[in-house]
N, C-alpha and C positions, 0 to 999 in steps of 0.2 A: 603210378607210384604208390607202393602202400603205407600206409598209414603210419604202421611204424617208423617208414623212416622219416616223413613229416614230424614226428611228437618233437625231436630234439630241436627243429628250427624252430617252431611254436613258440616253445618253453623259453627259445634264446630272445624271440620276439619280443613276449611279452614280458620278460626279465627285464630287458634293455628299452627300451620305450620306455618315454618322460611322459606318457599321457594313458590314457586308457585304449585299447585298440579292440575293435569291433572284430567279429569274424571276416566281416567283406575286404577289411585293410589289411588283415593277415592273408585271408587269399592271393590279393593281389602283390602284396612282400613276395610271399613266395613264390608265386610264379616267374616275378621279376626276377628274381634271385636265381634261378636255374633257367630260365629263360625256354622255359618247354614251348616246342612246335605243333606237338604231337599230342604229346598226352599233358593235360594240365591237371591241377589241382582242384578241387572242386567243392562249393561249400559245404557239401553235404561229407567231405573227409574230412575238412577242417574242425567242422560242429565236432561230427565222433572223436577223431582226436583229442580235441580240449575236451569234453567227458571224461576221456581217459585220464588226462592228466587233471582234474580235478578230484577225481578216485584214488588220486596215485597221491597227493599231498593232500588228502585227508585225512590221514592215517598219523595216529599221535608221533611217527617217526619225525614228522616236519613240524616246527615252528611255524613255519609259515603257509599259504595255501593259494589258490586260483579263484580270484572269485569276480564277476562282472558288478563293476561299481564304474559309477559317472560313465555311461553309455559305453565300455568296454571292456575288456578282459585285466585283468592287473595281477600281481603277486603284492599282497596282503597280509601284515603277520596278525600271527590269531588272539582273538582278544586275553585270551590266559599271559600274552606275557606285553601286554599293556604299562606295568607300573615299573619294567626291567627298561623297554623304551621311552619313558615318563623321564627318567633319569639323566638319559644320554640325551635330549634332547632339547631339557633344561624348561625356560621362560616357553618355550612355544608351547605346551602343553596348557602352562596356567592361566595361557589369554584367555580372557572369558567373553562374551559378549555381554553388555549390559540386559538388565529389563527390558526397554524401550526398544533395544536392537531384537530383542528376539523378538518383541511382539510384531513389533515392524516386518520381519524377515519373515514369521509367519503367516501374517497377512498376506504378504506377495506370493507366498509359495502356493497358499489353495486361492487365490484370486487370481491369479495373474492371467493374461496381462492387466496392469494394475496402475493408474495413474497418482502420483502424490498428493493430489485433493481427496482421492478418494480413498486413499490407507488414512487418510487426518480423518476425516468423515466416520471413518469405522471406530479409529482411537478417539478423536476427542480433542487431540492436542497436535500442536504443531510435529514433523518427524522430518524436519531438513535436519539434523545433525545426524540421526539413525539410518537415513535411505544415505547419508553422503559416506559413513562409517562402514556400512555394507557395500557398497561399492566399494573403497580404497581395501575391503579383504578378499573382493572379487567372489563372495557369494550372492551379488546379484547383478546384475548387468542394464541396462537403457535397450530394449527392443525398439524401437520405432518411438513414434508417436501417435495420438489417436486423432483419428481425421473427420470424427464426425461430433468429439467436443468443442466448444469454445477455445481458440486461442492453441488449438492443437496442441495439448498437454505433453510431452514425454510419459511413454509406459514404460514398467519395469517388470523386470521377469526376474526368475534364479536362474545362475549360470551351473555351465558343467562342472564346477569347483565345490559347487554345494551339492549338486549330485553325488559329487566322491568324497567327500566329509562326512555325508550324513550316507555313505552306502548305497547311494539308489541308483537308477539307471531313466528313469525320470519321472515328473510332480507325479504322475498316475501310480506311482510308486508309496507316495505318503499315506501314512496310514488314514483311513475313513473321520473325520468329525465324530462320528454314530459310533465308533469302537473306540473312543479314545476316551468320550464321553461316560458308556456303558460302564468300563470301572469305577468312575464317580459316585452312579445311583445308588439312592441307600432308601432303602427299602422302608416303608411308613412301619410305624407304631401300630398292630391290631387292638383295638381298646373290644375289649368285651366286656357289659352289663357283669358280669357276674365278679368281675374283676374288683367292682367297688361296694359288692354285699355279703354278707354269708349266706343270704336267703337264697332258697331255688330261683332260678330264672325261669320262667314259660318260655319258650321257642316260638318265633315268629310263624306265623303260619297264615295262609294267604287264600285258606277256602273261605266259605261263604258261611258256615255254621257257628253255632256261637261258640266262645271259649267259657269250659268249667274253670270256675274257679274251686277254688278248696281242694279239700285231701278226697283224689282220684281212686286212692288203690282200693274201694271197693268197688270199682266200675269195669266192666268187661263187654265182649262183644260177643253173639254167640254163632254158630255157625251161619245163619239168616241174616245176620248182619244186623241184629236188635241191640239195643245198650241194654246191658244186664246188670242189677245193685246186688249185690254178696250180703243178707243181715251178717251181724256180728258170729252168731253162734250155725250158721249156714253155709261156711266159709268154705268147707269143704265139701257139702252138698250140691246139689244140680243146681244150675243157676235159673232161676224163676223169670221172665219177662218183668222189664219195668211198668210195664204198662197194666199188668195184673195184681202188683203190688200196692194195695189199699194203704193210706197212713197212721201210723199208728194209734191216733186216737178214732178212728172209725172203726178198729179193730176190737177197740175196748167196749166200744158202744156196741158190738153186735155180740159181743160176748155177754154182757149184762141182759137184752133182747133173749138172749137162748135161754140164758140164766132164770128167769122171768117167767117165762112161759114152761118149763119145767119144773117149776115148784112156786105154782100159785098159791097165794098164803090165802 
């Protein structure tokens, strides 16, 4: 059978269905439904199909669209006309869940399965009034019990109702702790030394030679890798080794010595 003519039962399937329908329950609808001997339907036309028709009320022509939420396929209107169905459908919009319910319901959603001692444990404070509020709205449900604590506690899970509330198809579904977190981070304050002087800062530095101190800019290096001192008036001359540079009072003394012996009185 081709595809095309699958799309229209699809479409009526998942139109009409009170719950969300999986590709494998629509296979089997339809097969039921024509009651093929020979040639059946097959998951791999089904998937293509719903592709199709989720390309097909994509398009701003539709309100509304295909989209798998609570472990199945559904028709979904799209969130741009959210506050036109806000309207028509009154009080049920404004229910809120308390504080306490949501911390409650988020606990169980990335723990579960999850025992009532231990969502208290996490909060701090008693949560019989929040685990009994979420169950009577049937976003979470009683799974078993745990057989290897004391007194074999009742665990609780979320149901397929919070799956299709909250979008998802299930927990591995919810978004990470580490990305929810990540927009939180705010970034430290850099404090930099120079931030609280007018004076130059020295830069830290982590060899082993000493740090000059004082006014640098007659100091250079020269091809050999020598420190070279610039005099005042030699600024633009060849730069002399510092190690050939006498100080200026030995300079004087040897000039007096010359002076001296050139015109003995």
């Amino acid at each position: 059978m081709e595809i095309s003519q699958i799309i229209p039962h699809i479409e009526v399937l998942i139109f009409a269905s009170e719950k969300p329908l999986t590709s494998l329950d629509i296979v089997e609808l339809i097969n039921n439904t024509f009651g093929f001997l020979e040639e059946r339907v097959t998951l791999d036309q089904v998937e293509a199909a719903i592709q199709g028709i989720c390309e097909k009320y994509d398009s701003e022509f539709y309100p509304f669209e295909v989209r798998e939420s609570g472990g199945g396929w559904q028709f979904l209107t799209k969130k741009d006309f959210h506050k036109t169905i806000a309207q028509l459908n009154g009080d049920k919009f404004l229910k809120r869940l308390s504080n306490a319910a949501l911390e409650t319901l988020a606990i169980i959603a990335y723990k579960q399965p999850i025992t009532k001692g231990e969502i208290e444990s996490i909060r701090g404070v008693n949560s019989d009034y929040s685990i009994q509020k979420l169950l009577e709205k049937e976003l979470i449900l009683i799974s078993g019990r745990n057989e290897q604590m004391p007194g074999k506690p009742l665990v609780y899970a979320t149901s397929k109702n919070f799956m299709d509330y909250f979008g998802i198809n299930s927990p591995e579904d919810l978004p990470k702790i580490r990305e929810v977190l990540a927009e939180q981070i705010v970034e430290g304050t850099v404090i930099r030394p120079e931030d609280f002087t007018d004076q130059p800062v020295a830069e830290e530095t982590h060899s082993d030679e000493p740090v000059i101190e004082g006014d640098t800019s007659l100091l250079t290096v020269n091809e050999d890798g020598e420190l070279i001192i610039k005099g005042d008036e030699e600024l633009n001359d060849e730069a002399t080794p510092a190690e050939d540079i006498d100080t200026p009072a030995s300079d004087e003394g040897q000039d007096e010595e010359k002076s001296s012996d050139e015109n003995p009185q």
